[in-house]
N, C-alpha and C positions, 0 to 999 in steps of 0.2 A: 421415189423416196418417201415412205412415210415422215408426218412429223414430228415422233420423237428423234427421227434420225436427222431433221433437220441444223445446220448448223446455226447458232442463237444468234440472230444478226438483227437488224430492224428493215422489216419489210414494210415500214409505213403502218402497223398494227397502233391497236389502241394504247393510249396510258396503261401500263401492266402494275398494277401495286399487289404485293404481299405480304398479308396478315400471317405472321409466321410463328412457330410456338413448340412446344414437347408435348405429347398427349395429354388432355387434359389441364392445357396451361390456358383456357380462357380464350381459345383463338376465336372460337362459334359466339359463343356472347358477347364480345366485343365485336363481330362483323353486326349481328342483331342492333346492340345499339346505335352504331352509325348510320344503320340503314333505319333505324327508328327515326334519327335526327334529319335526315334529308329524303326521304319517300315523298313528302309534301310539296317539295319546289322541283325536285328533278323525276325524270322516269328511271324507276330504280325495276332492272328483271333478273329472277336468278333465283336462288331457294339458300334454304337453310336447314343445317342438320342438326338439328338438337338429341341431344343423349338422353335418352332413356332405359330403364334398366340401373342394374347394379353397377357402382365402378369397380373395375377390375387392379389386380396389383402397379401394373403400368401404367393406371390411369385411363385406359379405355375401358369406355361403357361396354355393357353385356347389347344394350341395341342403340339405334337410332333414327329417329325419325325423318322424315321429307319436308318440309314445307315452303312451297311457295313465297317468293314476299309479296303478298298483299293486306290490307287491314284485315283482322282478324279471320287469318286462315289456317284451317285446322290441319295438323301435322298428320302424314299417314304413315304408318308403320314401312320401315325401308330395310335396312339392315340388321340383319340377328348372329350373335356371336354364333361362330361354329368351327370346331380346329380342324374339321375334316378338309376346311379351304385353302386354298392360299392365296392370297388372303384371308385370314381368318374368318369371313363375313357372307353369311348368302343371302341371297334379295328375297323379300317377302313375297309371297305372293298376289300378284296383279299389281305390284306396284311399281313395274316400268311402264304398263300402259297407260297408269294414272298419267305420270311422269312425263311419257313421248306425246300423251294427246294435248298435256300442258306446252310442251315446249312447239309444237304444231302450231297452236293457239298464239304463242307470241312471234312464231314466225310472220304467221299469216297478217300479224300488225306492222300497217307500214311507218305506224308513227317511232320517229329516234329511239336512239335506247341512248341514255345516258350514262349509264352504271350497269353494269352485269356483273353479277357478283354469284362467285362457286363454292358453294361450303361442302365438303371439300373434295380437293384433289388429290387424289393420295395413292398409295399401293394397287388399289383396286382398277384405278383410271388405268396408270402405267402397265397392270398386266394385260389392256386390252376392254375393259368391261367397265360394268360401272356407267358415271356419267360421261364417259369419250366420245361418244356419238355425238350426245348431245350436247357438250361445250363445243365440237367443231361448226355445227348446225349453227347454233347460238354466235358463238364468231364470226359468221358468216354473214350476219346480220349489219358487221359495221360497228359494235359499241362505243363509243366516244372512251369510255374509259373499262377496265375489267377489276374488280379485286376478286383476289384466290384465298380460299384459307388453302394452308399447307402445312405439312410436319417440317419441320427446321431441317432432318436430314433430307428430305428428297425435294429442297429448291430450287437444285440443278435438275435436276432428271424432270421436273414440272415443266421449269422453263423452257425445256428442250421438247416437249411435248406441246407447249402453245405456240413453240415457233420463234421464240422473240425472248431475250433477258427480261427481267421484270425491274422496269423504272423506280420502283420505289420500295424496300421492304420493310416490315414494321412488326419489331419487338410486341408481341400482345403482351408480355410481363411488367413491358415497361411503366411506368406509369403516365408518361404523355403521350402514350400512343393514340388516344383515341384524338387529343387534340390533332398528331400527325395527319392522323386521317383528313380532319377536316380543313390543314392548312395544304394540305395535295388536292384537295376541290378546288380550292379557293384559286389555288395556283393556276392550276389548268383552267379555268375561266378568264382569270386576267390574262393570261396568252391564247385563248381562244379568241379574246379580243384584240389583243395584238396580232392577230396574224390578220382578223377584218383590215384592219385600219392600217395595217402595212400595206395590205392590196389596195386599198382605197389611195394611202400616201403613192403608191406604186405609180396606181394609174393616172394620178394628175401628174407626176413627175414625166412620164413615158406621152403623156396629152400635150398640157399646155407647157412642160418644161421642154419638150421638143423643139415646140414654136417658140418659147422664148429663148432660149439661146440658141437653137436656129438662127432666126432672125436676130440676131444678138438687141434683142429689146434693150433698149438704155434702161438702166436699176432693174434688168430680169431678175438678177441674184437676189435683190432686197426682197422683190415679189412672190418670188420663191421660198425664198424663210420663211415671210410671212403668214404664208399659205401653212407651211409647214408645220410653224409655231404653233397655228389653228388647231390642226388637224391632230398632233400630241398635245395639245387642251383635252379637245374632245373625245380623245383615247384614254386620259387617264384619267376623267371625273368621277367616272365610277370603280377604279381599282382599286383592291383592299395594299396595295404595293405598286404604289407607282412610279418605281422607280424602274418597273419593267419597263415602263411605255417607251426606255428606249431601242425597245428591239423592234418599234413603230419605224424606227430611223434606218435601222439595219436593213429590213427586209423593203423597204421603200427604195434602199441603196440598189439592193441586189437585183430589184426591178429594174430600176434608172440601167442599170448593165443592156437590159433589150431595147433602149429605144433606137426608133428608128433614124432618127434625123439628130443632129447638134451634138454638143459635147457630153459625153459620158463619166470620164474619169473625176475632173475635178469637182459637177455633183454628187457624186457618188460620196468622195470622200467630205464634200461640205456639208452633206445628210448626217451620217455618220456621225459626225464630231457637235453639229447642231445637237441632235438627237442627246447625246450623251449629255455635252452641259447643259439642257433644258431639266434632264431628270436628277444631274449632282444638285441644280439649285433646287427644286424638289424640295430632295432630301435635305438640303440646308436648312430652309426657311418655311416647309410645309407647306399646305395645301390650303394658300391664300392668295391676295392680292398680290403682296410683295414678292413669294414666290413665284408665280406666274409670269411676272412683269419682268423680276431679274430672270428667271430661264430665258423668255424672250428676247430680253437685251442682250444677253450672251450671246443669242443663236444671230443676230443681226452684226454684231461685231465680230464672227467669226465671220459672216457674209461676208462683210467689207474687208477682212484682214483675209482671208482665203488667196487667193489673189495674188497678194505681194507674199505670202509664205509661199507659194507654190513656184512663182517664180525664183525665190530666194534660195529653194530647192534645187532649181537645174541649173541658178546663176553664181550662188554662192553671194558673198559679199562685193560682186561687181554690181550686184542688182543696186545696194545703198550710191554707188557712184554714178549711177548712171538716171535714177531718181532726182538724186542732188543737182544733177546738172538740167534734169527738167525742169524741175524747181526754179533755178535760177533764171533760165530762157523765157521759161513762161511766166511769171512777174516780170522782168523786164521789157519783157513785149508788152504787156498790158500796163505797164508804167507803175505799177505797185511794188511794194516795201519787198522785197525775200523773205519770207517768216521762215523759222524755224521747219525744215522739214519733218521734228517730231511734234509739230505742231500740228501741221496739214494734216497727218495720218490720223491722231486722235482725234480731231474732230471731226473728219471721214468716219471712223467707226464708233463715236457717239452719237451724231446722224441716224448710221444705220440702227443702231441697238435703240434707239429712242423709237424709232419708227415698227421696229418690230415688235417691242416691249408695248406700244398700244395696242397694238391688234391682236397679242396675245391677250390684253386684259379683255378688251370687248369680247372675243372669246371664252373668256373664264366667265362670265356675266350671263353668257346666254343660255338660258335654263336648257337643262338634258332632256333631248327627247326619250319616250320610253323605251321607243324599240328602234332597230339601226331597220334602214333598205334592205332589201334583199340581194338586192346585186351591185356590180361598180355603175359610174353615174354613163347616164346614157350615149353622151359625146364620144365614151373609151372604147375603142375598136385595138385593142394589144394586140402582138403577136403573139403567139401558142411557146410557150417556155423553151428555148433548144436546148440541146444537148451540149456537154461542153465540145469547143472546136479542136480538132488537132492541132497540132504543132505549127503545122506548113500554115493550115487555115491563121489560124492565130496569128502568124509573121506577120502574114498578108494584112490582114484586119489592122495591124496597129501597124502598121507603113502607110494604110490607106486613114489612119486617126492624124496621123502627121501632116498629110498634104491639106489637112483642114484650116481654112486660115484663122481659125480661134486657137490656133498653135502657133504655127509660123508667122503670124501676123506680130503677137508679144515681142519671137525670139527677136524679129527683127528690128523694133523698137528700140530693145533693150542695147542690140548691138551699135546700132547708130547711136546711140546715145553714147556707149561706151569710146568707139570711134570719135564722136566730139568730142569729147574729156580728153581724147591723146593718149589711149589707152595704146600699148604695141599693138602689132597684124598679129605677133605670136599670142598674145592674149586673148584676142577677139576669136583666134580659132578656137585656143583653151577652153575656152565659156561655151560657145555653137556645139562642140564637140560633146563636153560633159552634159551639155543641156539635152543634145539629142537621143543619148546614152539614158539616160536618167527617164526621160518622157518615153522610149521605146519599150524598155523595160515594164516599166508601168502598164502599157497600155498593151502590150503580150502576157499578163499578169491580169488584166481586164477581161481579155477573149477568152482565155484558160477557164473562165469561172463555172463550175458545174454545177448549176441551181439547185435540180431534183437530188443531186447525192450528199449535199450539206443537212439536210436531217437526220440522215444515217451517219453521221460522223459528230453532228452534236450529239444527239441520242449514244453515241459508244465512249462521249465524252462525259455522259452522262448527266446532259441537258437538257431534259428533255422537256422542258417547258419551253424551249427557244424551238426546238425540232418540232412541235406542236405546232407553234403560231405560224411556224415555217411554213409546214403540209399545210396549213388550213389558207393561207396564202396565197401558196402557186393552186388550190384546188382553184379560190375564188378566183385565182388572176384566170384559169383556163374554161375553168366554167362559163365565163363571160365574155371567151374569145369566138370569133367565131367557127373554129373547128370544132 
């Protein structure tokens, strides 16, 4: 199947943005200036067609020239109006070899491409001719991102030509377009580092969060935020929107789904929600001390409170009775007052959010280094991304999450304790019954998860800054596995 017959899906292809417009509406000069404005900081490859010649009634030039984007490089005669075509347009002469021995020249460079830019794609490409060869050549290469100039009618029949819908399109008439432009850089960078630092968060979750709740370390969970709290510091120091940094917590989650050893679901879900209120306080209070300190603190009193919601969850309100009557046991045996059991809890998770509200600040304190590692830290030996499990697979996997005793260890706590209070036998089944219901579900809902195809479905949701950081994620998590 060729790929105009391709159907427009995301094959993992680059950022796709288009510069889109009616003949003559300024689409070329505005691709010109963008790539004026950022040729200096990123590797910009591609060309540009500038008009020359008369304009015609529609607004197409009588010709149009070639050029290259590099500092001052001179345009070569390309296109000359001619009705005998159809396309109207035939190529000058010698100047596809100018052309192909250019595009040779950047193949043969191994250095990134960060920007590739096509001016334009249009009637000539779709009949077969034109630049087709070599936008597919050029594609091939990997670009981190592409923009397209194109005519407004043929967006569809383009997109269906590079393979892939185009993530971003952009009014040349409008007048914030070019700003557009340069908040779609911006964007794609701050999720190119979220996806680092999701893998990064990935791997110390899938390492030392293995071992510590494995070994159910006494204050794993604290240690764990902590870490966590760090690691979105030093994700969002340098985002122009750092309110992304919490898709640092998402894809960290989606990690924590492979590890090998200890409990899966309830980090998963305490990444998550850490993650979140770290970047609402953010957005509260800015990008200071006080911000920092409250995300932190939030994310440490969701540690401590995790816990008794999750139980609260499979127990319902037998979980408050059966607390209460610890409470009272254990003061008494220790010969102390009974406080208030909404006492005990608050200052369990003032505790924790104190503790992690420091370690977020010393974090925020320690100057940015320039450049990140290259790879995850050397101790991380992950497994290779799977595929999601079937059905059957999946039962199995979460019956075998059950027999784990950082499950059944709680339930039965909770039950005895219930059982103490005088709760009925029909009760205590009640509670076992719904709790099991509720955790098995969950944890078939866990195995189900299909890693590699959540891109493709942000991306159709039209996310595509989250599906970026994603790819860039599972590349580094596999890159550095050992297969």
């Amino acid at each position: 199947m060729t790929a105009a017959g391709k159907q427009v899906i995301d094959h993992g292809g680059p950022l796709l943005i288009a510069i889109v417009g009616e003949t003559g509406s300024g689409k070329s000069s505005l691709a010109a200036r963008f790539v004026g404005e950022i040729s200096a900081e990123l590797r910009v490859v591609g060309w540009l067609q500038p008009s020359q010649g008369d304009r015609l009634g529609n607004g197409a030039a009588s010709a149009y020239g070639w050029q290259h984007i590099e500092v001052d490089a001179t345009p070569i005669d390309y296109l000359h109006r001619d009705e005998s075509c159809q396309p109207p347009y035939r190529e000058a002469d010698g100047a596809a070899q100018v052309m192909d021995a250019w595009v040779q020249a950047q193949i043969a460079d191994p250095r990134p491409i960060d920007l590739l830019v096509l001016d334009e794609i249009g009637g000539i490409e779709l009949a077969g001719g034109g630049h087709r060869e070599r936008l597919q050549r050029l594609l091939a290469r990997h670009p981190a991102a592409v923009l397209v100039v194109v005519n407004s009618r043929r967006v569809q029949e383009v997109s269906r030509l590079m393979g892939q819908r185009f993530d971003v399109t952009i009014d040349a008439t409008q007048p914030d377009a070019l700003q557009r432009l340069r908040d779609v850089l911006i964007a794609r960078r701050d999720f190119e580092r979220v996806g680092w630092f999701g893998a990064l968060a990935g791997a110390i979750e899938v390492g030392a969060g293995s071992v510590v709740h494995g070994a159910k370390v006494p204050l794993g969970g604290l240690g764990m935020a902590t870490t966590q709290a760090a690691v979105l510091t030093r994700a969002a120091q340098p985002m122009v929107d750092r309110s992304r940094v919490a898709w640092v917590a998402v894809l960290s989650a989606a990690i924590k789904s492979l590890s090998p050893a200890g409990q899966r679901l309830r980090p998963m879900l305490a990444i998550v929600m850490q993650g979140w209120l770290y970047a609402r306080a953010l957005q509260l209070f800015g990008w200071n001390v006080v911000g920092v300190m409250s995300g932190g603190f939030l994310m440490g009193v969701w540690a401590g409170s995790q816990g008794l919601l999750t139980q609260w969850l499979l127990f319902g309100d037998a979980l408050t009775t059966a607390l209460q009557t610890l409470n009272v046991e254990a003061t008494r045996m220790l010969g102390l007052p009974t406080p208030r059991l909404s006492v005990v809890i608050a200052t369990w998770l003032a505790l924790h959010g104190g503790v992690v509200a420091i370690g977020t600040a010393l974090a925020w304190r320690r100057p940015l280094q320039a450049t990140l590692g290259k790879g995850l830290p050397g101790w991380f030996v992950p497994l290779s991304v799977p595929q999601r499990r079937r059905w059957g697979g999946a039962l199995l996997h979460a019956f075998r999450d059950m027999l784990r005793p950082t499950f059944w260890v709680p339930l039965l706590l909770i039950i005895a304790a219930l059982a103490w209070a005088g709760q009925s036998r029909e009760s205590l089944i009640w509670v076992a019954l719904r709790a099991l219901l509720i955790a098995w579900t969950m944890f078939v809902l866990v195995q189900r998860l299909d890693l590699p195809a959540v891109p493709s479905k942000l991306r159709a949701l039209g996310m595509w800054g989250p599906a970026i950081a994603w790819r860039r994620a599972l590349a580094r998590f596999d890159a550095d596995s050992p297969s």
